[in-house]
N, C-alpha and C positions, 0 to 999 in steps of 0.2 A: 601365702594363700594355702590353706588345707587342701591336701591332695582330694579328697570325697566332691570339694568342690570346683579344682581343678578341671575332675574327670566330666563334672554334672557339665562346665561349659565347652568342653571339647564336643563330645556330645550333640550340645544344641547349635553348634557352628557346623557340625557335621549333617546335623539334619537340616539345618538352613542353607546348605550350597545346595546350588542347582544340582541337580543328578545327570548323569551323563548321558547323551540320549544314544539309543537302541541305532544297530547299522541298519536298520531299515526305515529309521524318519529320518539319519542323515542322507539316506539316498534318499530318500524323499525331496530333502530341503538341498541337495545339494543338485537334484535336476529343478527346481523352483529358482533355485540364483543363476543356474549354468545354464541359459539357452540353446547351447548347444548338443545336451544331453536328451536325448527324449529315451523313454524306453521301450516306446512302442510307437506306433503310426495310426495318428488316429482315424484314417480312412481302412485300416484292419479292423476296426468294429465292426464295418459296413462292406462288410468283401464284396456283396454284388455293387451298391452303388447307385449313382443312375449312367445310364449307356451314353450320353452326351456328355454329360461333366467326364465320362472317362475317358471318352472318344476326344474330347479337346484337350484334356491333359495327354492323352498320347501322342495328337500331334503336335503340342507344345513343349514336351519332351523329345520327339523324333527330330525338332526343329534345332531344339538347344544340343543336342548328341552331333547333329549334322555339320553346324556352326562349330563345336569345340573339335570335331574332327578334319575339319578342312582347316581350321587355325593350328591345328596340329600335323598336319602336312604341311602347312609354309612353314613351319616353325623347322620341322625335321629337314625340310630342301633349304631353308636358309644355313640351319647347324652346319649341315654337310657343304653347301659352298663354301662355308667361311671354314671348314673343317681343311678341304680340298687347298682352299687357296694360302692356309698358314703352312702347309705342307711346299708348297711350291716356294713362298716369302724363306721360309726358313732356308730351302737350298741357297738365295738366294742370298740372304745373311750368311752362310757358308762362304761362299764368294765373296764378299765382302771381307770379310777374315781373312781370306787367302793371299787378295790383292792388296791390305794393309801389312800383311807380312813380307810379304813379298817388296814390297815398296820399304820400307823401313828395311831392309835386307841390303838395297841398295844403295839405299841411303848412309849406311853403314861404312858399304865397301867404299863409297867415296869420301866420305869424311876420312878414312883410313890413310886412302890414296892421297890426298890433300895434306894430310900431317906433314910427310917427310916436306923439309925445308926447301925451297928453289935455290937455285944456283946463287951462289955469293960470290963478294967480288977477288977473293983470292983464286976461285978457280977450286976451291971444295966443296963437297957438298953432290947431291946427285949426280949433276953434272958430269962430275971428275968421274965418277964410277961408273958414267952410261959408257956406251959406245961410243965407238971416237965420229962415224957421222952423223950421231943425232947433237944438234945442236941448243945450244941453251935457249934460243929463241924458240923454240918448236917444246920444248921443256914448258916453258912459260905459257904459251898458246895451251894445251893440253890442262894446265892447271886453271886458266882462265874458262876452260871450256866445262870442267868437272865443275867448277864454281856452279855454272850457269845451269849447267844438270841439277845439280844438288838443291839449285832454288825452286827449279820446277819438279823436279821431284816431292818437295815439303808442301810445295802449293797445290798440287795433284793428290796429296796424302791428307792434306784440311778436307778438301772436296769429301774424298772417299771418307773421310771418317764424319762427314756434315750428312753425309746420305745416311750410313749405316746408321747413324743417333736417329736419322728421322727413320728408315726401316725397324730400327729397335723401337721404338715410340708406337708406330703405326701396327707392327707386332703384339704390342701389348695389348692396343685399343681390342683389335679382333680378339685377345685369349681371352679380352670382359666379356664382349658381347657373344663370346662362343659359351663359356661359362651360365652366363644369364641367360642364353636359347634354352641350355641342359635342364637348369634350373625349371625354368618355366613348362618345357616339355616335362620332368618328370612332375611338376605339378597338376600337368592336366592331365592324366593317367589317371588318379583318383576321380578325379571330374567325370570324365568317359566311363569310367568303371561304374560310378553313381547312377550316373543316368542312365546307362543299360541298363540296370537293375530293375530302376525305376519305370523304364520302358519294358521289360520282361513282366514286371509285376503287374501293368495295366493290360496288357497281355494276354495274362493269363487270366484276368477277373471278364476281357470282356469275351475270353474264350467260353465264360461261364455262361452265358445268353445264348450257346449257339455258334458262333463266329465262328469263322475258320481264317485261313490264313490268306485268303484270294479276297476275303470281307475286310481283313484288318490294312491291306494293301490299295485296297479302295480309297479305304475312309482319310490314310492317309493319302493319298491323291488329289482326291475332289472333296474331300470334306465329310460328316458325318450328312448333314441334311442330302446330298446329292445320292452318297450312298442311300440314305435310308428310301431314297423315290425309287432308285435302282433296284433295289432288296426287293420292293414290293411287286415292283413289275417281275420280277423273275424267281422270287419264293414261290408261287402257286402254280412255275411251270417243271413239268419231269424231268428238264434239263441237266439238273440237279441231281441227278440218280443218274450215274456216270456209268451204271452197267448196263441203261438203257439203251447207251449210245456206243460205247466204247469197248471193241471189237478185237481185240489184238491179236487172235488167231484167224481172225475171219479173210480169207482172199479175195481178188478182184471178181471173179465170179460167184463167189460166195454170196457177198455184198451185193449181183447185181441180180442175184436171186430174190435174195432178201428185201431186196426193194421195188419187185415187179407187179405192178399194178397199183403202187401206191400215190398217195397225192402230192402235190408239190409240196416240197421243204422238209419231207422225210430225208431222216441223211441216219449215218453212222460214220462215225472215224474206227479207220484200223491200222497195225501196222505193215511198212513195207517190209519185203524180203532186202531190201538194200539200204533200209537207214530211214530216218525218218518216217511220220506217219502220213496217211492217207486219207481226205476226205470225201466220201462218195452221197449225191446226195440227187431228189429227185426233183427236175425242173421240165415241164412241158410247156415245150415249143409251140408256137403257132405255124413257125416257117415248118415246111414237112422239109424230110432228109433230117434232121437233127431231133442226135439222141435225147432220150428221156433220161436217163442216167450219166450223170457228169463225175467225174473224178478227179482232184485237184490234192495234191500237192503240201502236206502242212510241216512247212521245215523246225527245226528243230537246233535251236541255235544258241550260245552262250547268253544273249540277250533274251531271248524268250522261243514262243511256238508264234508260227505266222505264216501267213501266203506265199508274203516277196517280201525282200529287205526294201526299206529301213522301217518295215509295218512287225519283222518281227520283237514283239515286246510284252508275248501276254505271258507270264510263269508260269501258270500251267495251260491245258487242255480245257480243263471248267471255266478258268475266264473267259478263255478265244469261244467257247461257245457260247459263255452267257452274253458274251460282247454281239455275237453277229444273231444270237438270237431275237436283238431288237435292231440288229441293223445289218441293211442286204448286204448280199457278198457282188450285187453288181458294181459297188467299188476295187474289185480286182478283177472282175470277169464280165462282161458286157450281158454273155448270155445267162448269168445265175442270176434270174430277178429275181429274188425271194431270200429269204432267212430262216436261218432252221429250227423251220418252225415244230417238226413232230421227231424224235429219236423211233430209230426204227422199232427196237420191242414196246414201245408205249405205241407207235401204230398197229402191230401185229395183236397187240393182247386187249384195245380199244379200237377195233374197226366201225365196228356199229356205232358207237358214239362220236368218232370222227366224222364217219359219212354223214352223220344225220348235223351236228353243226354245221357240215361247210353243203348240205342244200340250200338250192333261192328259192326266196317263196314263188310261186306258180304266176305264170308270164300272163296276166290278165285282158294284157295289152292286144296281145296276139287271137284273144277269144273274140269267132263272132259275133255279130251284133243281131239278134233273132228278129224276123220282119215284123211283130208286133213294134217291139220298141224302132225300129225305121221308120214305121207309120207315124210313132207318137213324134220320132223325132221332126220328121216333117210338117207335121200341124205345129210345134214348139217354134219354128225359123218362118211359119209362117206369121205367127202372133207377132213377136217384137225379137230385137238382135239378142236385146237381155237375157231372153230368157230362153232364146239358140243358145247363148253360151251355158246356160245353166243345163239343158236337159241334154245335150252335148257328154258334158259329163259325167251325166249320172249314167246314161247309155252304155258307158265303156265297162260299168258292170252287168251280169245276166242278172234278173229278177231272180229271189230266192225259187218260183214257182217250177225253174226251167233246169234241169242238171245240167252237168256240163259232157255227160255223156251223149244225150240229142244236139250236140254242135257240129256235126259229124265227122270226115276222117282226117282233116287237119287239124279241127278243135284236139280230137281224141287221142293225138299224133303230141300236140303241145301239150296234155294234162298226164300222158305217160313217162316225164322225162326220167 
């Protein structure tokens, strides 16, 4: 073949092979065959989300973290017993050592003893070289007796060495299954590690909404929907502004400055001079002799903030408020009917708007009845029962015609409240 046409087909075999592809479609195609390659997370597209789907993935992550961590505690209290217990087998395989040496030792010395020959009948032989009162009969007994040793010795020594095989055995068993604990405990370390992550990462996105960290301990508690009824009763109250409440310099007469003249369920928390905080808060009595300012007690404990054990359990100060904000504190005190319902500077810097919510409307009841409408009402009970009870009614209000200042000084006594 003419090299010119040689080269024309090298060439076209050269441009006929596949080309080699570029490192950026073999990662491509080598995460398309490798399912376990991904290179991104496809809910990083979408960092916010929606707040239910992430709120169930968090508890469904906090669930699986919870599960691989308590099986990683039996797994580490299993290792360690069986850690503990080959530690203990092995002395005892020491021993076992000891007494098979020790027994083959003796065994030894009596096979030794046994060698030399018994008395023969010329009168040579041990015999002749013992001492002159030990006799050949007593010679004989002694050899008959080493016999008798010597068997129970070998049969005492199968024993010890049938145990140590099955301690050696039972040895072994424990190094698998202490091995296989290791094993399996160092596998679930990535696991745990994963899932934190994973749980950090939902986290953080639903930190993005708002949430804090008393919301995220919620939801994992009671759920999102529970949480989310919770949220709402307590988003649109001041409670949640922790400088309105939360006093730390403030003293016991500070505090009962600060809340004189105020209405039921004004409170502040401060702290004590001797450790834990204090919660001062305002409840009026019906009984007289008792105070209007009540001060209790908020301990402060490895478990949580709380009244009395075993109620302590809220993490911080914001839960225990937002908790008794919708529910009384007469579950720990008889006389605190009420919940804290106003933080002291949201009373102080909203009085007018307080007072004017918590008036009743005007006691109509108690208004009276002017001798006109008496008159009507008696001609009314004289016609039919009917229609007594009809003008009955309407009586209990004054005619537009009449103020209610001409009711005189009882009426005018009830419309001054």
């Amino acid at each position: 073949m003419a090299p010119s046409q040689a080269a024309t087909n090298t060439k076209s075999l050269v441009s006929a092979a596949p080309r080699r592809p570029r490192p950026q479609q073999r990662r491509r195609r080598y995460s398309d065959l490798n399912p376990i390659y991904c290179p991104h997370d496809d809910n990083e597209v979408q960092p916010q989300g929606d707040m239910r789907s992430l709120s169930d993935d968090l508890i469904r992550y906090s669930q699986l973290l919870l599960q691989q961590k308590q099986q990683l505690d039996q797994k580490k209290t299993s290792f360690n017993a069986i850690r503990e217990e080959l530690i203990e087998q092995k002395q005892n395989q020491g021993a076992f050592v000891q007494a098979e040496k020790m027994i083959r030792s003796q065994i030894a010395i009596l096979e030794s003893f046994m060698k030399v020959p018994p008395v023969n009948a010329n009168g040579t032989g041990s015999c002749a070289a013992s001492a002159a009162n030990v006799s050949c009969s007593t010679r004989q007994e002694e050899h008959e007796h080493m016999r008798e040793n010597l068997s129970k010795l070998k049969a005492h020594l199968e024993i010890i060495l049938s145990k140590e095989s099955s301690l050696n055995m039972y040895i072994k068993m424990r190094k698998e299954e202490e091995q296989l604990l290791e094993r399996q405990i160092n596998a679930t370390k990535p696991e745990i590690q994963e899932l934190l992550m994973r749980k950090d990462k939902l986290c953080q996105r639903l930190k993005s909404f708002g949430l804090t960290e008393d919301d995220l301990n919620t939801i994992l508690d009671v759920g999102y929907d529970d949480w989310k009824d919770h949220y709402e009763k307590v988003s649109n109250l001041p409670h949640r502004n922790e400088s309105s409440w939360l006093l730390k310099d403030c003293k016991r007469s500070d505090a009962e400055e600060l809340l004189k003249g105020a209405p039921t369920g004004t409170f502040l928390i401060r702290a004590r001079d001797v450790g834990h905080y204090a919660l001062s808060i305002v409840c009026h009595q019906a009984q007289a002799g008792l105070p209007d300012i009540h001060h209790c007690i908020i301990f402060e404990q490895d478990t949580g903030f709380g009244f009395a054990a075993p109620y302590n359990i809220y993490p911080t100060l914001n839960s225990l408020v937002e908790h008794y904000a919708c529910n009384s504190l007469e579950e720990h005190n008889d006389v605190l009917t009420t919940v804290l319902r106003l933080p002291v500077y949201y009373w102080i810097q909203n009085k007018q708007l307080v007072l004017e919510q918590e008036l009743p409307p005007p006691p109509t009841a108690n208004i009276p009845i002017p001798a006109s409408s008496r008159a009507r009402e008696r001609e009314d009970v004289a016609t039919s029962s009917s229609s007594s009870l009809l003008s009955s009614s309407e009586t209990k209000t004054p005619p537009t015609s009449i103020s209610p200042s001409n009711f005189g000084g009882s009426g005018g006594g009830g419309g001054g409240q």
